[in-house]
N, C-alpha and C positions, 0 to 999 in steps of 0.2 A: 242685536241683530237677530230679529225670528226666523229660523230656518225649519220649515216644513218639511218632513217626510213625503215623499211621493207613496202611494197606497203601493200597499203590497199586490206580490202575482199570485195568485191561488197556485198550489203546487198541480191542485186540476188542471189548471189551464195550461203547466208547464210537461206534465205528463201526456196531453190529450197532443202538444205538439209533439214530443217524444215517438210518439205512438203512430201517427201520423207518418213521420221521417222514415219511423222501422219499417212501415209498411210499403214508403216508396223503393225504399233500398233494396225488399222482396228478402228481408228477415222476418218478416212478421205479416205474410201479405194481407192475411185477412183478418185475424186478431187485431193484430195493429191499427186496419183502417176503419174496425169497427168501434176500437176502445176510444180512437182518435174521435170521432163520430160524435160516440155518448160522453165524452169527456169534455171534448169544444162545446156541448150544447149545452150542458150544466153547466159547466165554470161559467161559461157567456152570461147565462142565465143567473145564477149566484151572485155575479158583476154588478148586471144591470141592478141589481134587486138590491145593494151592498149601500147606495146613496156614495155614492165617492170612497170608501171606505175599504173597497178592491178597487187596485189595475187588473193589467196584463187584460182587456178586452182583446186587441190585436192578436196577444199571443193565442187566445182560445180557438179566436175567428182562424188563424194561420192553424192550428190541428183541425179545428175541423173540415177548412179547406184540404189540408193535406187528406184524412180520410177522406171524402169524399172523392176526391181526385184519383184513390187508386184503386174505390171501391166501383168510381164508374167506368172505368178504362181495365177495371177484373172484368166486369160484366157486359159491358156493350161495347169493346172491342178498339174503343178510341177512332172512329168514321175512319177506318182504315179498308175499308171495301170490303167487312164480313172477317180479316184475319184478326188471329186475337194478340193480345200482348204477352210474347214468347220472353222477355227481357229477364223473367225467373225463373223460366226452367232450364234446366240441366240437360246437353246434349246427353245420350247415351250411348255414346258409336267409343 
């Protein structure tokens, strides 16, 4: 009975979601969504280019969704009528 290996996940693609998470979580707001960023785009990238020989596509695509996600909702406020995403700052009262 031949039993194939499924292709392995690039540890990029498993670090760019890592990174991605830390940065919703508002551990890592902007490192995080920026590593998640460059890391989904390369591993993706590295994937594609691999002929079968890497997985983990979805895992790369999912960090890079996650950066992007916290990197556009830092910046343009999530169409919340101009207020910004208060969810990681710290009161100070």
């Amino acid at each position: 009975m031949d039993h194939q290996q499924s292709p392995r996940t690039p540890g990029m693609a498993i670090s760019s979601l890592i990174s991605g998470i830390l940065g919703l979580v508002c551990l890592l707001p902007v490192i995080g969504s920026l590593l998640a960023i460059v890391l989904g785009h390369m591993s993706h990238s590295n994937i594609k280019k691999s002929n079968g020989q890497l997985g983990g596509s979805g895992v790369a695509i999912a960090g890079l969704v996650t950066g992007l996600r916290r990197s556009g909702s830092s910046h343009f406020g999530d169409a919340d009528n101009g207020r910004h995403d208060t969810t990681c700052t710290q009161s100070g009262a």
